[in-house]
DSSP file (Angstrom, degrees, kcal/mol; ACC not computed):
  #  RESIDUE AA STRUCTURE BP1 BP2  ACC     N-H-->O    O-->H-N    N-H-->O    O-->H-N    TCO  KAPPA ALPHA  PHI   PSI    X-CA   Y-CA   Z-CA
    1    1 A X              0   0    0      0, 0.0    94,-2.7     0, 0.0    95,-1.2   0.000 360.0 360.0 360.0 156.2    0.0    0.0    0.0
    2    2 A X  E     -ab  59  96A   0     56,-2.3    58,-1.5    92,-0.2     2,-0.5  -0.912 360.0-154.6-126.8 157.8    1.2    3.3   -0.7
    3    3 A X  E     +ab  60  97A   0     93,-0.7    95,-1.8    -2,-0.4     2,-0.3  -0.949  15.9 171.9-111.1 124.3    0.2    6.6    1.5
    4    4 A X  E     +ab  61  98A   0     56,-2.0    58,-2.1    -2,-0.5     2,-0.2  -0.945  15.6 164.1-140.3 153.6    0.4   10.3   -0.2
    5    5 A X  E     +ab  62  99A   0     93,-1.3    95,-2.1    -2,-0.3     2,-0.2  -0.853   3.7 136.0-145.5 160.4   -1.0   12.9    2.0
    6    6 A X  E     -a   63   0A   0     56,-0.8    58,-3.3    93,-0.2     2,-0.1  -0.890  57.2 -53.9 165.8-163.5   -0.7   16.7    2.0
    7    7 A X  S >  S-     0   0    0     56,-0.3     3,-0.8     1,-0.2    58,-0.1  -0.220  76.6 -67.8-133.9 162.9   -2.8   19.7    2.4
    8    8 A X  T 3  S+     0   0    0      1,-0.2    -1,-0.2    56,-0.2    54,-0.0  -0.367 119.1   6.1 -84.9 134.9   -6.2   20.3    0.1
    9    9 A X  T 3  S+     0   0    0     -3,-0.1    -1,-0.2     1,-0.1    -2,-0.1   0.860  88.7 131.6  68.6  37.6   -5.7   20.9   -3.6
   10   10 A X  S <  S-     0   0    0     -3,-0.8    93,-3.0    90,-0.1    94,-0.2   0.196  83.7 -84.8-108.9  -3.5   -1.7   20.1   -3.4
   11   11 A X  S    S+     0   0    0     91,-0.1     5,-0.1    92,-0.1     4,-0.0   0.946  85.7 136.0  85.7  58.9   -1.4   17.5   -6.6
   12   12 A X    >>  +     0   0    0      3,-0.1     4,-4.0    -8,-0.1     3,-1.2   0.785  69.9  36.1 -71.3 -49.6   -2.2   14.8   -4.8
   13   13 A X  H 3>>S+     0   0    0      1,-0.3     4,-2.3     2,-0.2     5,-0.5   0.944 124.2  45.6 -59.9 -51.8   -4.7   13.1   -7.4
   14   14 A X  H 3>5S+     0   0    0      2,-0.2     4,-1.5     1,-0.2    -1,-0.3   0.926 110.3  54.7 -72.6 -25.1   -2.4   14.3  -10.4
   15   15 A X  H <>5S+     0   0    0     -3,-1.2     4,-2.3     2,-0.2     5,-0.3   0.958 109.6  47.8 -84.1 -61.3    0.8   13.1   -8.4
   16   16 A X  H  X5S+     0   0    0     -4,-4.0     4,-2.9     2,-0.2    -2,-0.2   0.880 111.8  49.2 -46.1 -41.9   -0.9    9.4   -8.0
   17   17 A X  H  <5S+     0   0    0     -4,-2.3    -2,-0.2     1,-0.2    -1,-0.2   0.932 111.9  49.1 -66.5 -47.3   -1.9    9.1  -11.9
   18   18 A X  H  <<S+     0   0    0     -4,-1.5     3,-0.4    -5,-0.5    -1,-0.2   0.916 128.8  17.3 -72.2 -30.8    1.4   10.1  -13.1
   19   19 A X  H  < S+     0   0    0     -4,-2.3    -2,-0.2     1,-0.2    -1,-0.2   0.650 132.0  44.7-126.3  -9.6    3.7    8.0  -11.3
   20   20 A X    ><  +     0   0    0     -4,-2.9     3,-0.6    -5,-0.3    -1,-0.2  -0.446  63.9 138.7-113.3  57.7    0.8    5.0   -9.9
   21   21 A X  T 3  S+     0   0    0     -3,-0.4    -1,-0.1     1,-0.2    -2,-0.1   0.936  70.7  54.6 -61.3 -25.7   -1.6    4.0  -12.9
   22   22 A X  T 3  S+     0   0    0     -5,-0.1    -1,-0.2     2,-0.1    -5,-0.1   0.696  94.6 105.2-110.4 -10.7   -1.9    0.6  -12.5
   23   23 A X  S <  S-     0   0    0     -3,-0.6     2,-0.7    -7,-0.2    35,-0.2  -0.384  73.5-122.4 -90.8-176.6   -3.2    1.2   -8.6
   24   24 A X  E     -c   58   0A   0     33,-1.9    35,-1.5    31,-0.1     2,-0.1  -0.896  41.8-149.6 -99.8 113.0   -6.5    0.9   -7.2
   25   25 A X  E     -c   59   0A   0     -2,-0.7     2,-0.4    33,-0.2    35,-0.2  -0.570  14.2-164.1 -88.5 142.9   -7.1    4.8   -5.5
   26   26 A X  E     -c   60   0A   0     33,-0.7    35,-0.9    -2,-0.1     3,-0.2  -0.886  17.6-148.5-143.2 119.0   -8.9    5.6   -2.7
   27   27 A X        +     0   0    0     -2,-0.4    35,-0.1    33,-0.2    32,-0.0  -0.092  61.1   1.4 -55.7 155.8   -9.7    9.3   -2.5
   28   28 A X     >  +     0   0    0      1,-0.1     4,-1.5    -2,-0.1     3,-0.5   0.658  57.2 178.1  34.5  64.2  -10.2   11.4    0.4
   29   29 A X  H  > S+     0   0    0     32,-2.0     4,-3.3     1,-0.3    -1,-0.1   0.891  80.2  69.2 -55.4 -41.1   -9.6    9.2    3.1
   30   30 A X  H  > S+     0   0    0      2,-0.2     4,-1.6     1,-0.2    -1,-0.3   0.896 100.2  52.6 -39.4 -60.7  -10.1   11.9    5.4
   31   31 A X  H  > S+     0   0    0     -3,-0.5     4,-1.2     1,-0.3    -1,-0.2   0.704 109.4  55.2 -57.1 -19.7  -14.2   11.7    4.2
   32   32 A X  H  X S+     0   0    0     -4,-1.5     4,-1.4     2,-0.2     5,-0.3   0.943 102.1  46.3-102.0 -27.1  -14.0    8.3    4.9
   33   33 A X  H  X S+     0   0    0     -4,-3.3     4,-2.5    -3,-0.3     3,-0.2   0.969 116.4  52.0 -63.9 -35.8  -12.9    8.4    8.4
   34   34 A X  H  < S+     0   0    0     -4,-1.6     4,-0.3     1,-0.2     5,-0.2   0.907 107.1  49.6 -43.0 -64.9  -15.5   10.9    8.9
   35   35 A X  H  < S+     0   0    0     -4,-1.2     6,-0.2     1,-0.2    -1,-0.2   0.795 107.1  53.9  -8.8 -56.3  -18.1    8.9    7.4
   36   36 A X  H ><>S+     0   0    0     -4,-1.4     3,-3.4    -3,-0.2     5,-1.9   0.972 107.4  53.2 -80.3 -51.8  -17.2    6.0    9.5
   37   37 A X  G >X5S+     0   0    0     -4,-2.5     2,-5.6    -5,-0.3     3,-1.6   0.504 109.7  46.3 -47.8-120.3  -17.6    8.4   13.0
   38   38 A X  G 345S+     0   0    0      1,-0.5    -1,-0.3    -4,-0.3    -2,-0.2   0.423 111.1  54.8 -16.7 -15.6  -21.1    9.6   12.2
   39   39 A X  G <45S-     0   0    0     -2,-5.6    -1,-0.5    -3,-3.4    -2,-0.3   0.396 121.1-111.8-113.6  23.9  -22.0    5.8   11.3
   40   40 A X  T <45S+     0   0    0     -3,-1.6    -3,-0.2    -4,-0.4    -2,-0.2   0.334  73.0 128.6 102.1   0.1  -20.7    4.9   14.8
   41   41 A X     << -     0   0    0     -5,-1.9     2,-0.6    -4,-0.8    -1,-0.3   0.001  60.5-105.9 -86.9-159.6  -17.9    3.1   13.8
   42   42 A X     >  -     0   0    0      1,-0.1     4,-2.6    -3,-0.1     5,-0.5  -0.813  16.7-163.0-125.9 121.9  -14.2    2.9   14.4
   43   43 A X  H  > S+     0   0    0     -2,-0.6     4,-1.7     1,-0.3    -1,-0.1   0.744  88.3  55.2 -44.1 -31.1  -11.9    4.1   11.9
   44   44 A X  H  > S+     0   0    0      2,-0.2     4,-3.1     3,-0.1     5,-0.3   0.864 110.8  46.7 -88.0 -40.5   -8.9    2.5   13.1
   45   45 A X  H >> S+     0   0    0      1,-0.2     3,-0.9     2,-0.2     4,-0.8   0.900 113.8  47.0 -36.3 -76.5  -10.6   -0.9   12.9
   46   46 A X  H >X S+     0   0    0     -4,-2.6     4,-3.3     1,-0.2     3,-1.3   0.855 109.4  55.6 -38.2 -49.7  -11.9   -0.2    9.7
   47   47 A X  H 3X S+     0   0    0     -4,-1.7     4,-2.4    -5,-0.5    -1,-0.2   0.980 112.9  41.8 -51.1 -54.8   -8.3    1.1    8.6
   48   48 A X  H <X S+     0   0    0     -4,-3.1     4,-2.1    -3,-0.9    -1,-0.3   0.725 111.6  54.2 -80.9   4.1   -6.7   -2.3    9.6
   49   49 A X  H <X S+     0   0    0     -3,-1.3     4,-0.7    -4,-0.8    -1,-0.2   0.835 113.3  44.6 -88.5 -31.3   -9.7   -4.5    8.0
   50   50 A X  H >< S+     0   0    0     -4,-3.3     3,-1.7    -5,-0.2     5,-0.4   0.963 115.0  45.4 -62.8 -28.4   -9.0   -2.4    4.7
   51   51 A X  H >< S+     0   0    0     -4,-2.4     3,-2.2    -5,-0.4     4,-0.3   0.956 106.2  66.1 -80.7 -45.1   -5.0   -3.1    5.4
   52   52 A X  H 3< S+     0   0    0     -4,-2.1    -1,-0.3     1,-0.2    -2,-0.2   0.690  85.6  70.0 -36.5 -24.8   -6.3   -7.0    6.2
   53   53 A X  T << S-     0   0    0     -3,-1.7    -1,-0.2    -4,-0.7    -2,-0.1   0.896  96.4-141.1 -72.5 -14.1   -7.3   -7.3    2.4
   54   54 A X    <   +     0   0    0     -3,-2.2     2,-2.1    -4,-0.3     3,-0.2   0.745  38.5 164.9  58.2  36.6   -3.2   -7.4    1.1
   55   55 A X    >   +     0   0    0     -5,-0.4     3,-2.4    -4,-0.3    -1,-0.1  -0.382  14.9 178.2 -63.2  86.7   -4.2   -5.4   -1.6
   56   56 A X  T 3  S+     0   0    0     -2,-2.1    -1,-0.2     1,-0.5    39,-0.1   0.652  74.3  62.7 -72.6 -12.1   -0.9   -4.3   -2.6
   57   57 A X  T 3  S+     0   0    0     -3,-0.2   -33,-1.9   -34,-0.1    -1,-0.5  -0.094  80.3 128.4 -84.8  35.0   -1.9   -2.2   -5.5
   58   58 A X  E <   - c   0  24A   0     -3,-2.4   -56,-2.3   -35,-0.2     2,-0.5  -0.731  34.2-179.4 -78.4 132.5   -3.8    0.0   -2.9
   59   59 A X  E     -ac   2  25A   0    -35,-1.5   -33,-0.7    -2,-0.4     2,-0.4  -0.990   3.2-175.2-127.1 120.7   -3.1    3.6   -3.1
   60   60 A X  E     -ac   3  26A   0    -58,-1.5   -56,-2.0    -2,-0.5     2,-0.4  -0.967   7.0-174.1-133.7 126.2   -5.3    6.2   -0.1
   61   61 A X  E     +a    4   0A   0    -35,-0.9   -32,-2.0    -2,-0.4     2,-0.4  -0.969   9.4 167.3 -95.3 116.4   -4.7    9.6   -0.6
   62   62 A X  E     -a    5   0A   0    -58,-2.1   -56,-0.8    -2,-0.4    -2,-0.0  -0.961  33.6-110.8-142.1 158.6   -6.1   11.9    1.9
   63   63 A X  E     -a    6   0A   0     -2,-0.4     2,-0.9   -58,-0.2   -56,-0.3  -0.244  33.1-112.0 -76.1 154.2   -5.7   15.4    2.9
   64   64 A X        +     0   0    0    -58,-3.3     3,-0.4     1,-0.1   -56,-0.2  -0.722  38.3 167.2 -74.7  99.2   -4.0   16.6    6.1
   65   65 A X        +     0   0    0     -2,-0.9     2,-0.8     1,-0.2    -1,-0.1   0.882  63.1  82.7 -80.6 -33.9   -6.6   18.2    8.6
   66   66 A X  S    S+     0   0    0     14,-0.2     2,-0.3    15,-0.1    -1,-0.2   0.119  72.3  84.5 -65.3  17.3   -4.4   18.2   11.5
   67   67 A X  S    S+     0   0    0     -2,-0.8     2,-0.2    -3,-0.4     0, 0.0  -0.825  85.2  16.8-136.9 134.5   -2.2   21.8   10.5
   68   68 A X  S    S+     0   0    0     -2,-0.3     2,-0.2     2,-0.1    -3,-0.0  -0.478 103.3   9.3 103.6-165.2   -3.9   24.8   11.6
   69   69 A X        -     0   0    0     -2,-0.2     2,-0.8     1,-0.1    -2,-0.1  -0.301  64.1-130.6 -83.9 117.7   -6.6   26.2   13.9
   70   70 A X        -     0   0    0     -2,-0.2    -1,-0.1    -4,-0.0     7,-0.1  -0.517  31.9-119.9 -82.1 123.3   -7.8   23.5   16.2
   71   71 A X        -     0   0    0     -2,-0.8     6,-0.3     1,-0.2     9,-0.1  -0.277   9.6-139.6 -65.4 158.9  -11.9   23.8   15.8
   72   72 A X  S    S+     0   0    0      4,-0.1    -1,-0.2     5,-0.1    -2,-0.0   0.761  77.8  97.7 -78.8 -21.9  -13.6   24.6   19.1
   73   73 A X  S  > S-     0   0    0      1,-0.1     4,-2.4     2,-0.1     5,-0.0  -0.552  74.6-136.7 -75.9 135.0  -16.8   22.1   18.4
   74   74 A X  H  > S+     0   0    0      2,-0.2     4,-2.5     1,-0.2     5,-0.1   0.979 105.8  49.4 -24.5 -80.1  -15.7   18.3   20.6
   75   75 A X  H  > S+     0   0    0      1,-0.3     4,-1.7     2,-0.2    -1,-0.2   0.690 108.8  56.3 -81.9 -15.5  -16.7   16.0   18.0
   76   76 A X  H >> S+     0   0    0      2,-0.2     3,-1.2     3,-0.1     4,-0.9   0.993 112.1  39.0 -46.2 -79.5  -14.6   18.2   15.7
   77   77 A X  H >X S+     0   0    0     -4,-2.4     4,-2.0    -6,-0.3     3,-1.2   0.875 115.0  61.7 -35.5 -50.5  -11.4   17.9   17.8
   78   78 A X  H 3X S+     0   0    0     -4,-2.5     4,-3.9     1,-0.3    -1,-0.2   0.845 102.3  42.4 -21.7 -75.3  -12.7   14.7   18.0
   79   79 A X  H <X S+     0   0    0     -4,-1.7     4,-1.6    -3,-1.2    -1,-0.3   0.617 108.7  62.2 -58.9 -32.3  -12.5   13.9   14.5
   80   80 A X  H <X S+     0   0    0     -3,-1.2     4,-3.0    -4,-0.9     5,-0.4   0.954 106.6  41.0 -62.2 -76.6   -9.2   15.5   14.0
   81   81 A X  H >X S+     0   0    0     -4,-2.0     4,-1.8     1,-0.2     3,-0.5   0.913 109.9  57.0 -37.4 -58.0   -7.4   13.4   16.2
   82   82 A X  H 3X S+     0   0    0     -4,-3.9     4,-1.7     2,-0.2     3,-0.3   0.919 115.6  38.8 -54.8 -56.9   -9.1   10.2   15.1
   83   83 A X  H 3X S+     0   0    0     -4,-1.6     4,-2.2     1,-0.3    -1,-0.2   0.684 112.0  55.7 -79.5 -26.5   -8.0   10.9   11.3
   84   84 A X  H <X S+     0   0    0     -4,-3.0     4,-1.4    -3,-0.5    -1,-0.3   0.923 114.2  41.2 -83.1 -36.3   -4.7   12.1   12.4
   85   85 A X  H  X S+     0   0    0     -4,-1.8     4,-1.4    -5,-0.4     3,-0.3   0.891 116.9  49.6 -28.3 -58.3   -4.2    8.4   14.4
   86   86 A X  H  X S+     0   0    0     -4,-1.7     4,-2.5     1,-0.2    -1,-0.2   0.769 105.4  52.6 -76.6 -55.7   -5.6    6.8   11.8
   87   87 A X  H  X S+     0   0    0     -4,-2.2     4,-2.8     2,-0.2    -1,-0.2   0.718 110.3  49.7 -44.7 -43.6   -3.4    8.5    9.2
   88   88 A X  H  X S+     0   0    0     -4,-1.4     4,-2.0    -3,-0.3     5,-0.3   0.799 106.7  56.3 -75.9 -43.7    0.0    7.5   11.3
   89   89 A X  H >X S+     0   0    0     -4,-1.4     3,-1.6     2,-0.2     4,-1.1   0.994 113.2  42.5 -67.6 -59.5   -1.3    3.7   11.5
   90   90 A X  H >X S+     0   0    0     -4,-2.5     4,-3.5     1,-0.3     3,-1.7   0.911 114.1  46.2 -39.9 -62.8   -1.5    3.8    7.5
   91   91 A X  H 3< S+     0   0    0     -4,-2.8    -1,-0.3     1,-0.2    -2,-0.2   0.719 112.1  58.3 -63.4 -11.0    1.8    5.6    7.0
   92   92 A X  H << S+     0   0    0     -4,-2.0    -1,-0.2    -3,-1.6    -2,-0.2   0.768 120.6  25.1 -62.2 -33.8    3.1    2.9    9.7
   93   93 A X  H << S+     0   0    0     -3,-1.7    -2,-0.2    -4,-1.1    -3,-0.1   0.806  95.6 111.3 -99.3 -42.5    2.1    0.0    7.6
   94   94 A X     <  -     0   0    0     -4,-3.5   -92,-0.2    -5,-0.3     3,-0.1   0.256  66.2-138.4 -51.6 164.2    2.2    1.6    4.1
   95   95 A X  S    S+     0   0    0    -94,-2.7     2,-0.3     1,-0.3   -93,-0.2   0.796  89.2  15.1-104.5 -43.5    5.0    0.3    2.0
   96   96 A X  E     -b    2   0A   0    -95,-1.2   -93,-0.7     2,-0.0    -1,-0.3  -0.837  68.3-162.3-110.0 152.8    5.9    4.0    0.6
   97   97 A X  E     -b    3   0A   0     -2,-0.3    11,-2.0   -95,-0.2     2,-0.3  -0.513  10.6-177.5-148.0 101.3    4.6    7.3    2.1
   98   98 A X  E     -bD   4 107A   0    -95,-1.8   -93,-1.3     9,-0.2     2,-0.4  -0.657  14.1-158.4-100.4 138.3    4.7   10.8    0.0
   99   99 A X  E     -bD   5 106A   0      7,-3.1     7,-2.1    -2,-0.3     2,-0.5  -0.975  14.4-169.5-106.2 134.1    3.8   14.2    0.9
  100  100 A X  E     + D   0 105A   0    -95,-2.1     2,-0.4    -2,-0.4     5,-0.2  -0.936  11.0 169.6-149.1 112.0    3.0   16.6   -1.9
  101  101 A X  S    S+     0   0    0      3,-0.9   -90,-0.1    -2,-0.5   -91,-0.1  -0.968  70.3   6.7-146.9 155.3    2.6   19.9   -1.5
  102  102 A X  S    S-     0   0    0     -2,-0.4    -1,-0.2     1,-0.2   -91,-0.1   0.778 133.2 -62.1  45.6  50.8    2.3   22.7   -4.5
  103  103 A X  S    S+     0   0    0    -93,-3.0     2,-0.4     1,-0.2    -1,-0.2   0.835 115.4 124.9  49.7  44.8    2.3   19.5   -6.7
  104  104 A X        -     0   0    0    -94,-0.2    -3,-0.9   -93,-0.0     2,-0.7  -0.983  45.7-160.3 -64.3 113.9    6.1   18.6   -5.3
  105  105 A X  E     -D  100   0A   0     -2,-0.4     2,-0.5    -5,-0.2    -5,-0.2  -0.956   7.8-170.5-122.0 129.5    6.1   15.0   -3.8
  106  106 A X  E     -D   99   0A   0     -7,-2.1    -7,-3.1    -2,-0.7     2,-0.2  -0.992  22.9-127.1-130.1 130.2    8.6   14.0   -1.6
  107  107 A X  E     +D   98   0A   0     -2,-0.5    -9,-0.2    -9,-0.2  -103,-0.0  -0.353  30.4 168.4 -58.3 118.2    9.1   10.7   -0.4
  108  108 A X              0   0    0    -11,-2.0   -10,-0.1    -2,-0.2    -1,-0.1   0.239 360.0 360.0-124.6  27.0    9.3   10.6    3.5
  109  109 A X              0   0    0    -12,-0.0   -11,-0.2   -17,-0.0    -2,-0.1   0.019 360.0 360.0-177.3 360.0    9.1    6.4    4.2
């Protein structure tokens, strides 16, 4: 599995196509831990059941939320944290991990 992360509208999407066609993408990861909170589930579960599949063509690009003004709303912070967790167990596991930002990607694992 491969990780790219970076800050909204950065290249990510355009970074993956040029240098991973042949993998399987999953967009916005961030929307999907989000998703998964509001349906009452737990993200990091869900994160290792996806990791459980050995898809090794798997590619999750998701934004970085964690930079910036921490929102005052609970289940906000909440949500922040969870994704940022969540984000570190991928890049833990992930076989590569790029950050790209102003369409630059640099490899950091």
């Amino acid at each position: 599995m491969i990780l790219i992360i970076g800050g909204k509208s950065q290249g990510k999407k355009a970074f993956a196509a040029k240098e991973f066609p042949e993998y399987k993408v999953v967009e916005q990861y961030q929307e999907t831990v989000r998703k998964q909170m509001l349906d009452g589930l737990d993200p990091m579960q869900e994160a290792e059941k996806l990791l459980l599949q050995g898809d090794e063509q798997l590619l999750i690009i998701t934004d970085e939320i964690g930079c910036g003004i921490v929102p005052m709303d609970p289940w906000e912070r909440a949500y922040r944290e969870t994704d940022g967790r969540v984000n570190g167990y991928l890049a833990e596991h992930a076989e590569s991990v790029y950050r790209v930002l102003a369409g630059i990607a640099m490899k950091i694992k």
